[in-house]
Jmol script that loads the backbone (N, CA, C; Angstrom):
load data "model"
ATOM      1  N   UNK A   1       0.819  -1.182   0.000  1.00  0.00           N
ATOM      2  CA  UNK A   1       0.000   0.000   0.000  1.00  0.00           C
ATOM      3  C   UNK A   1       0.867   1.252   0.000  1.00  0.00           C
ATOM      4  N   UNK A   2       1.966   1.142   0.879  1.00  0.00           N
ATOM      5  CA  UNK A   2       3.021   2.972   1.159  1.00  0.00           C
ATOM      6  C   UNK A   2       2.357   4.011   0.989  1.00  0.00           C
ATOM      7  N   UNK A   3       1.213   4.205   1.741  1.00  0.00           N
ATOM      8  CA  UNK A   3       0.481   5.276   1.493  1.00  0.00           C
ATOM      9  C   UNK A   3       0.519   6.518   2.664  1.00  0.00           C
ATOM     10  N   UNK A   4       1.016   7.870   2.687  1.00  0.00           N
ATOM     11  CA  UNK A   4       1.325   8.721   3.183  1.00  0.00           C
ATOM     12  C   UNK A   4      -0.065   9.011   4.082  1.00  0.00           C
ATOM     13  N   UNK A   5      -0.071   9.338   5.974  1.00  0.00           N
ATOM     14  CA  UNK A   5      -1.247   9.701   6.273  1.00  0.00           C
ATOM     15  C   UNK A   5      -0.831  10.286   7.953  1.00  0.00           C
ATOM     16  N   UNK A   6      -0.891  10.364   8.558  1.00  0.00           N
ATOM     17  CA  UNK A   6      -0.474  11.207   9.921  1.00  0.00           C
ATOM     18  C   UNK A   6      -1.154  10.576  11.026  1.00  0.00           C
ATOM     19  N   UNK A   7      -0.907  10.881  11.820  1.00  0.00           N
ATOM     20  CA  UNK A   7      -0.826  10.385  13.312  1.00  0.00           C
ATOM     21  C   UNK A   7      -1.625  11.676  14.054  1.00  0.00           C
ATOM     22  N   UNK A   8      -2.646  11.664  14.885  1.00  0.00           N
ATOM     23  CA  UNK A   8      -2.934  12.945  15.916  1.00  0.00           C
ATOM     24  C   UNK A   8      -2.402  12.433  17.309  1.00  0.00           C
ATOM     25  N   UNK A   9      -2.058  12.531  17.582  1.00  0.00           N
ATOM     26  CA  UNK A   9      -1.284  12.236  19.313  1.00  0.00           C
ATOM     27  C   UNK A   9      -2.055  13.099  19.999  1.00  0.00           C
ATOM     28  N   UNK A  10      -2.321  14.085  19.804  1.00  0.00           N
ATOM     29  CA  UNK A  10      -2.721  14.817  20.666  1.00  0.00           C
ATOM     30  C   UNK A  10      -3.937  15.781  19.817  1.00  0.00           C
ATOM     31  N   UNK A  11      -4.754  16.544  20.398  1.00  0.00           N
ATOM     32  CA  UNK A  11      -5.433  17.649  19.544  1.00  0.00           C
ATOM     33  C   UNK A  11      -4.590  18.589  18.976  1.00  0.00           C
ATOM     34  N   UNK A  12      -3.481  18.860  19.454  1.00  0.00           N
ATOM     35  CA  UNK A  12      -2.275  20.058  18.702  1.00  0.00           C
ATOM     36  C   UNK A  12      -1.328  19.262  17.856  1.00  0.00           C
ATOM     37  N   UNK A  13      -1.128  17.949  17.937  1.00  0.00           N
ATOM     38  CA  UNK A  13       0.028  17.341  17.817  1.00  0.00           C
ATOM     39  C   UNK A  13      -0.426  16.104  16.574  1.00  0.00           C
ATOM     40  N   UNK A  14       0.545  16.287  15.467  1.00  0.00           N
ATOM     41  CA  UNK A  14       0.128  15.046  14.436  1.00  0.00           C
ATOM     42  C   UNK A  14       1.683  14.900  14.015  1.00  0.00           C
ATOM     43  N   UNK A  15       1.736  13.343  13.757  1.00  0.00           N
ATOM     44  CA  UNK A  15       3.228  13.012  13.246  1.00  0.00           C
ATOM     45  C   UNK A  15       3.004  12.645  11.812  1.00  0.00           C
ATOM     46  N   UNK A  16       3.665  13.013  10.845  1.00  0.00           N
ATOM     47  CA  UNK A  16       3.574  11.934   9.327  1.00  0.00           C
ATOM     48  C   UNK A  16       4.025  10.005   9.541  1.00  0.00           C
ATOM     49  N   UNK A  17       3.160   9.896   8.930  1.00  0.00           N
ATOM     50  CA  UNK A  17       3.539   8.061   8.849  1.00  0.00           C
ATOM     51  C   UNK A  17       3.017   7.529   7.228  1.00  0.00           C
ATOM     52  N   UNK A  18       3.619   6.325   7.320  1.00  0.00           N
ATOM     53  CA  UNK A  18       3.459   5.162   6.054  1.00  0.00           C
ATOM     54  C   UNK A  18       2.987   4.553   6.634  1.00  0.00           C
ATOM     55  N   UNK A  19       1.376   4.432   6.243  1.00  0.00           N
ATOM     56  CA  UNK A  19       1.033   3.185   5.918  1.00  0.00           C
ATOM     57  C   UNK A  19       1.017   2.005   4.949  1.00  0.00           C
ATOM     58  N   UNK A  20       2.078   0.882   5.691  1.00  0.00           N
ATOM     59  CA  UNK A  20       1.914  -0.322   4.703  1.00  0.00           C
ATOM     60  C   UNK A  20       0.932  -1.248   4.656  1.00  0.00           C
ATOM     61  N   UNK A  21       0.535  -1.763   5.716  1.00  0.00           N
ATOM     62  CA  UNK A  21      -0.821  -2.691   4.924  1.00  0.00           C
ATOM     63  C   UNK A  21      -2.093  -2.238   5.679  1.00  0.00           C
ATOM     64  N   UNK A  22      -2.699  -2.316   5.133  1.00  0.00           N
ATOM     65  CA  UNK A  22      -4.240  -2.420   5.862  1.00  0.00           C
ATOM     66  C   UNK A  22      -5.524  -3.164   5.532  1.00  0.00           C
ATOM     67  N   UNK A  23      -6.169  -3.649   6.343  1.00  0.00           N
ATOM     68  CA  UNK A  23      -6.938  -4.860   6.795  1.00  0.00           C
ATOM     69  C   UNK A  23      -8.507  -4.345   6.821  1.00  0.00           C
ATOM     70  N   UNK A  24      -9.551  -4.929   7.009  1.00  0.00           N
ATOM     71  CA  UNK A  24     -10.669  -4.065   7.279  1.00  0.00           C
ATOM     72  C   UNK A  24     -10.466  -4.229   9.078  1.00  0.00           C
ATOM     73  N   UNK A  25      -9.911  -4.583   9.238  1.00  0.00           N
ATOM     74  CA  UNK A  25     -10.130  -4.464  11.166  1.00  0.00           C
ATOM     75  C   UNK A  25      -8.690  -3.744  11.301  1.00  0.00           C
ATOM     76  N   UNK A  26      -7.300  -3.413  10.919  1.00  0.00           N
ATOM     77  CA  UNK A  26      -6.143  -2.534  11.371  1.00  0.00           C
ATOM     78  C   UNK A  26      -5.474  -1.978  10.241  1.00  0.00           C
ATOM     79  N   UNK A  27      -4.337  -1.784  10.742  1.00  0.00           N
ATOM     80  CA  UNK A  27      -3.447  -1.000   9.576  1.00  0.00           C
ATOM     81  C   UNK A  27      -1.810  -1.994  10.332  1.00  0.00           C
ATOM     82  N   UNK A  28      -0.902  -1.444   9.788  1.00  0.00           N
ATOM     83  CA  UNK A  28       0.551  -1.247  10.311  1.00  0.00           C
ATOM     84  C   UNK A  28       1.391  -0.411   9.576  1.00  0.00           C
ATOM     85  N   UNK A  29       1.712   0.611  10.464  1.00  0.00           N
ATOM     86  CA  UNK A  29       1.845   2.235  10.150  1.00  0.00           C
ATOM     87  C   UNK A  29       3.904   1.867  10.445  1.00  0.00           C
ATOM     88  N   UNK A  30       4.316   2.824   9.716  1.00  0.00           N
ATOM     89  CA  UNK A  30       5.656   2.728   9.841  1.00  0.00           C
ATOM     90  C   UNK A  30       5.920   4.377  10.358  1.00  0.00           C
ATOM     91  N   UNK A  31       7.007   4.853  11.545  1.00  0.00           N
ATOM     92  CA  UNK A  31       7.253   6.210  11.478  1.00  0.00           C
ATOM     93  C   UNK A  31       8.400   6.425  12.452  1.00  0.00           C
ATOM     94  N   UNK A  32       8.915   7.259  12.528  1.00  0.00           N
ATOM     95  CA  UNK A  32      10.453   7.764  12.985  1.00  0.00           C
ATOM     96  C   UNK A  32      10.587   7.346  14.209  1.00  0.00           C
ATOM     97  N   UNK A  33       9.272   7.846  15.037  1.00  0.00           N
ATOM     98  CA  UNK A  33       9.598   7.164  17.145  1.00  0.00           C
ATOM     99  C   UNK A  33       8.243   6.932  17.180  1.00  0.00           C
ATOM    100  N   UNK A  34       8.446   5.599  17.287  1.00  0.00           N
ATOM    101  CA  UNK A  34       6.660   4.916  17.743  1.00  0.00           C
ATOM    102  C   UNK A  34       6.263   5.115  18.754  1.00  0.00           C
ATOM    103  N   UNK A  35       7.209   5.509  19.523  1.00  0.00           N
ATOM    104  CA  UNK A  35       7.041   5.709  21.331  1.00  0.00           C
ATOM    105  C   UNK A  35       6.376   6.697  21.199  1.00  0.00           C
ATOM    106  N   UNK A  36       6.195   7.719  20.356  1.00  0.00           N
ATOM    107  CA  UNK A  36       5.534   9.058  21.062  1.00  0.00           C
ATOM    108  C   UNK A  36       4.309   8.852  20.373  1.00  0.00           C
ATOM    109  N   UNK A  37       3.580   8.059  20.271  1.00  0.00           N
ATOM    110  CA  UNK A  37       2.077   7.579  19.574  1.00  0.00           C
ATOM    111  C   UNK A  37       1.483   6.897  20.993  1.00  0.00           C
ATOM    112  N   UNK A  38       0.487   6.968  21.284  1.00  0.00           N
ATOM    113  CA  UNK A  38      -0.189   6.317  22.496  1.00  0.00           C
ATOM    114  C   UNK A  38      -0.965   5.162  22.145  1.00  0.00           C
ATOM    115  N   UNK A  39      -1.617   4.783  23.294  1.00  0.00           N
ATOM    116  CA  UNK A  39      -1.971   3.435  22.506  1.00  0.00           C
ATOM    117  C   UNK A  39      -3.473   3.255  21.964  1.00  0.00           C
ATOM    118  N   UNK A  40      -4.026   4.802  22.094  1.00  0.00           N
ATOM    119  CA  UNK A  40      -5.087   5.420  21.462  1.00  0.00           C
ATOM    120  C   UNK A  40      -4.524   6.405  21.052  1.00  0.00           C
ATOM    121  N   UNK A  41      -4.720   6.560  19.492  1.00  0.00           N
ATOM    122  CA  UNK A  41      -4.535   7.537  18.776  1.00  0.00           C
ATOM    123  C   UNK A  41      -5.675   7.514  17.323  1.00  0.00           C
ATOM    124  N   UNK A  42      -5.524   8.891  16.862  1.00  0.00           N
ATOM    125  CA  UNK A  42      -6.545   8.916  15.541  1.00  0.00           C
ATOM    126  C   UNK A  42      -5.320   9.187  14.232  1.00  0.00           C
ATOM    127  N   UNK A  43      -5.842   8.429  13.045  1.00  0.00           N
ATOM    128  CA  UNK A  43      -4.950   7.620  11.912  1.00  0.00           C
ATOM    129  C   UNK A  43      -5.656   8.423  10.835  1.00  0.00           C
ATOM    130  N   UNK A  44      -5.339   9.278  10.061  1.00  0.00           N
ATOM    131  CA  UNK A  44      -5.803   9.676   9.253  1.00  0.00           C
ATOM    132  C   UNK A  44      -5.502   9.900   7.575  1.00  0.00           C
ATOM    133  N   UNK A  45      -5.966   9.885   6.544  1.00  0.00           N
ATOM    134  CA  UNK A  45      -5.005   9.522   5.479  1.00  0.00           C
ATOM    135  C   UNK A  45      -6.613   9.535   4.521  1.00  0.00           C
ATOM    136  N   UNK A  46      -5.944  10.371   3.049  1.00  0.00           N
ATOM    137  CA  UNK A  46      -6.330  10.385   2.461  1.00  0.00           C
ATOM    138  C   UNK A  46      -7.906   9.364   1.774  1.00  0.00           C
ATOM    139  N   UNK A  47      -7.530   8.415   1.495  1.00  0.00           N
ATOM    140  CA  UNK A  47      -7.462   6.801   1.143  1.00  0.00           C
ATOM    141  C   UNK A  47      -8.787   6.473   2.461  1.00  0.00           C
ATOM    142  N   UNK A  48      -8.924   7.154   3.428  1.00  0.00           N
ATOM    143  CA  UNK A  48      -9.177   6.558   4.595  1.00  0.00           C
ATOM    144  C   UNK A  48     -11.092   7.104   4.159  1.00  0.00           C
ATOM    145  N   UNK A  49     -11.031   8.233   3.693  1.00  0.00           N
ATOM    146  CA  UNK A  49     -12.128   9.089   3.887  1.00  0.00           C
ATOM    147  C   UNK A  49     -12.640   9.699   5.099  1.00  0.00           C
ATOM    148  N   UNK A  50     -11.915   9.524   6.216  1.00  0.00           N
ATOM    149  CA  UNK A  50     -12.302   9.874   7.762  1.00  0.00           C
ATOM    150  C   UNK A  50     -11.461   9.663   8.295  1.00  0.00           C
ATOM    151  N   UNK A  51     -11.325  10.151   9.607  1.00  0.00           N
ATOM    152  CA  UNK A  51     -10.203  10.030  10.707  1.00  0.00           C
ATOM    153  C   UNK A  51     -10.970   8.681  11.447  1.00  0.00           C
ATOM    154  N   UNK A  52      -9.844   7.746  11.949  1.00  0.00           N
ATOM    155  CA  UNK A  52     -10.303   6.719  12.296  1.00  0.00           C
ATOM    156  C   UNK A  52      -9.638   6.671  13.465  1.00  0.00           C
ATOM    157  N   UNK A  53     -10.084   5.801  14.528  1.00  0.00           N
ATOM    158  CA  UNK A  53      -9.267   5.743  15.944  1.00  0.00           C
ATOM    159  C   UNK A  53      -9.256   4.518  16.003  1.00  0.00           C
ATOM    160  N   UNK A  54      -7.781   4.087  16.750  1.00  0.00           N
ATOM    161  CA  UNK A  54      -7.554   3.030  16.444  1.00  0.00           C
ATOM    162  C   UNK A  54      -6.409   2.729  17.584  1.00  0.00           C
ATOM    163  N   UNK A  55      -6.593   1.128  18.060  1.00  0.00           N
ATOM    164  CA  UNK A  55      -5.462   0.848  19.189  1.00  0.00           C
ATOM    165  C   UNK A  55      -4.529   0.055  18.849  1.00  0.00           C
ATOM    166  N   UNK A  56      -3.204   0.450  19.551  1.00  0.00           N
ATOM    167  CA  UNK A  56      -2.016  -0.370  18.840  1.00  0.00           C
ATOM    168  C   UNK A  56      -2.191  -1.261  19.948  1.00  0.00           C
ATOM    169  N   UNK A  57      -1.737  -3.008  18.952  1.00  0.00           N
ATOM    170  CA  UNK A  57      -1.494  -3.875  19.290  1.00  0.00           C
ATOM    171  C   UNK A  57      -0.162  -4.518  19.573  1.00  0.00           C
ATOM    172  N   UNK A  58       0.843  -3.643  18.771  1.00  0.00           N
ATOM    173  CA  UNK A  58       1.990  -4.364  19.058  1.00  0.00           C
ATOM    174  C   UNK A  58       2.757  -2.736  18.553  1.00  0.00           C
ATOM    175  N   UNK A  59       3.994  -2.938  18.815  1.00  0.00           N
ATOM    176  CA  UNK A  59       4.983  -1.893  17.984  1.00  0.00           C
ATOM    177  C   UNK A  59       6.384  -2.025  18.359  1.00  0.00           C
ATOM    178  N   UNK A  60       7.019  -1.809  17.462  1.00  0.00           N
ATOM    179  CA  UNK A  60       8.804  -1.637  17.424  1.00  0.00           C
ATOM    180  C   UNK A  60       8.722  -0.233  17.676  1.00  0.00           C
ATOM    181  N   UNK A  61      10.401   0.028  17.385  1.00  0.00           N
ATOM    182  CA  UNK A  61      10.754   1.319  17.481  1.00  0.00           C
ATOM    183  C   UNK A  61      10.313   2.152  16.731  1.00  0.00           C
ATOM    184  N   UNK A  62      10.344   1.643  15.179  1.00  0.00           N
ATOM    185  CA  UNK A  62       9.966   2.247  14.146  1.00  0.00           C
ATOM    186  C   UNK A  62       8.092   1.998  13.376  1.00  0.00           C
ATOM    187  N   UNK A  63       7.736   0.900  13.935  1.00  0.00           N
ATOM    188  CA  UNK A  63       6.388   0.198  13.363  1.00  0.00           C
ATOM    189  C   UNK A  63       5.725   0.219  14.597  1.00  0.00           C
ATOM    190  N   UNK A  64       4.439   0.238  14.530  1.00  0.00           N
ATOM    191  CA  UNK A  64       2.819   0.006  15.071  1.00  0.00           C
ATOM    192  C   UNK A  64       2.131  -0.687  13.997  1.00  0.00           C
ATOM    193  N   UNK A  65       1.554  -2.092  14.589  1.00  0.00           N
ATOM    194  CA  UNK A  65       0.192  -2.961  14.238  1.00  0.00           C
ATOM    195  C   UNK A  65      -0.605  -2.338  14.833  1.00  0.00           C
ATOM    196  N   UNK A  66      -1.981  -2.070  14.986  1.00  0.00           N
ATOM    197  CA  UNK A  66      -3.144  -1.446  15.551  1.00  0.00           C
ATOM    198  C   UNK A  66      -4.359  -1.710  14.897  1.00  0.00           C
ATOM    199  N   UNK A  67      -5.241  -1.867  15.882  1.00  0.00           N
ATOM    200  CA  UNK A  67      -7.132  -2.378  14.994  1.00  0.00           C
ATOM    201  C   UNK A  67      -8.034  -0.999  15.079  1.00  0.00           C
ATOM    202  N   UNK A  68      -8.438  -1.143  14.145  1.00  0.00           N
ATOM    203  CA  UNK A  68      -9.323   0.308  14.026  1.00  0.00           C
ATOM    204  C   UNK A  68     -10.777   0.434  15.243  1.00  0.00           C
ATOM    205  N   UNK A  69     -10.424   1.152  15.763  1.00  0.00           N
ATOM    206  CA  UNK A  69     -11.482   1.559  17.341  1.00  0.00           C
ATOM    207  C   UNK A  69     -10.645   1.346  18.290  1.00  0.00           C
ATOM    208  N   UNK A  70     -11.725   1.290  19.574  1.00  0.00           N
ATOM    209  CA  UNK A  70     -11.221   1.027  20.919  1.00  0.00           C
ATOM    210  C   UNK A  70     -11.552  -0.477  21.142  1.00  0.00           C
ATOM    211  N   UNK A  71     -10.520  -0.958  22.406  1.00  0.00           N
ATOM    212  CA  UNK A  71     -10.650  -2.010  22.255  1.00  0.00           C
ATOM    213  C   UNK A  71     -12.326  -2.441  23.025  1.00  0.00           C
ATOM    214  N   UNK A  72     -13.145  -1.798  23.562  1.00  0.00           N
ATOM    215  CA  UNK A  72     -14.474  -2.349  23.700  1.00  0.00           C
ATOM    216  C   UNK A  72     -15.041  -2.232  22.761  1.00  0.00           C
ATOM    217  N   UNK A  73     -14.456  -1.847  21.475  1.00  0.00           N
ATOM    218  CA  UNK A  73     -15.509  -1.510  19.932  1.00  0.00           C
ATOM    219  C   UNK A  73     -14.993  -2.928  19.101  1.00  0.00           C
ATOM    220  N   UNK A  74     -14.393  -4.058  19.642  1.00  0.00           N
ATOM    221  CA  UNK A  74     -13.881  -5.154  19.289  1.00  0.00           C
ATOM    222  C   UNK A  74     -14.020  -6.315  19.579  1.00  0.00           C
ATOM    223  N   UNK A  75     -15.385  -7.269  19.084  1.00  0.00           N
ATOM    224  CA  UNK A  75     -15.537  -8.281  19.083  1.00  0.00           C
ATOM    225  C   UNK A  75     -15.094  -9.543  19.501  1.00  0.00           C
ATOM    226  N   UNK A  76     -15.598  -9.842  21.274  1.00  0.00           N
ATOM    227  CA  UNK A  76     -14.425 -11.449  21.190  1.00  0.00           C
ATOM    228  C   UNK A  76     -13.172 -10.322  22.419  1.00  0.00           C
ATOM    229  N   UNK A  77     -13.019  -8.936  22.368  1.00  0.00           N
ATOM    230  CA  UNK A  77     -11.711  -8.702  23.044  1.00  0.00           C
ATOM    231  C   UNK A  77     -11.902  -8.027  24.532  1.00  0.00           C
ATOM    232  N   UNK A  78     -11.736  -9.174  25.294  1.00  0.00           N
ATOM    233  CA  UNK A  78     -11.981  -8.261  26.694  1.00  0.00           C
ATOM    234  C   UNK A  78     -10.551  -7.856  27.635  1.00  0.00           C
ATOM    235  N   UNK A  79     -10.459  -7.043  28.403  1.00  0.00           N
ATOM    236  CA  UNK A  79      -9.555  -5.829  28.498  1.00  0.00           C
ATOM    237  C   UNK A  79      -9.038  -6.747  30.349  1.00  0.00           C
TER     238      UNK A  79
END
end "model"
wireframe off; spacefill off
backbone 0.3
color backbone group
């Protein structure tokens, strides 16, 4: 996919990212410091038609896996 789309961390605060694949339930976003992304954040990108919120499931330094919503908006996933 390598499709260009940003990160909101915060209401003031958005990072640029690549998204490489995406799923109808996540994405896995590639970007400079994954650490400063929370583990709720909103994913936004052209391609997307809407800002989507979405929780990371896993991440490296450089990569985040994440499913689109919160995790009580997720079928089967209790907290």
């Amino acid at each position: 996919m390598n499709e260009v789309g940003s990160v909101a961390i915060d209401e003031h605060t958005t990072i640029p990212c690549l998204i490489f694949d995406q799923s109808g339930i996540g994405v896995r976003l590639t970007l400079v410091d994954a650490s400063l992304v929370p583990d709720t954040f909103v994913l936004m990108a052209d391609h997307l038609g809407e800002a989507r919120i979405c929780t990371a499931a896993w991440r490296t330094a450089e990569e985040i896996g994440a499913f689109f919503g919160r995790p009580a908006e997720r079928p089967g996933f209790t907290a």
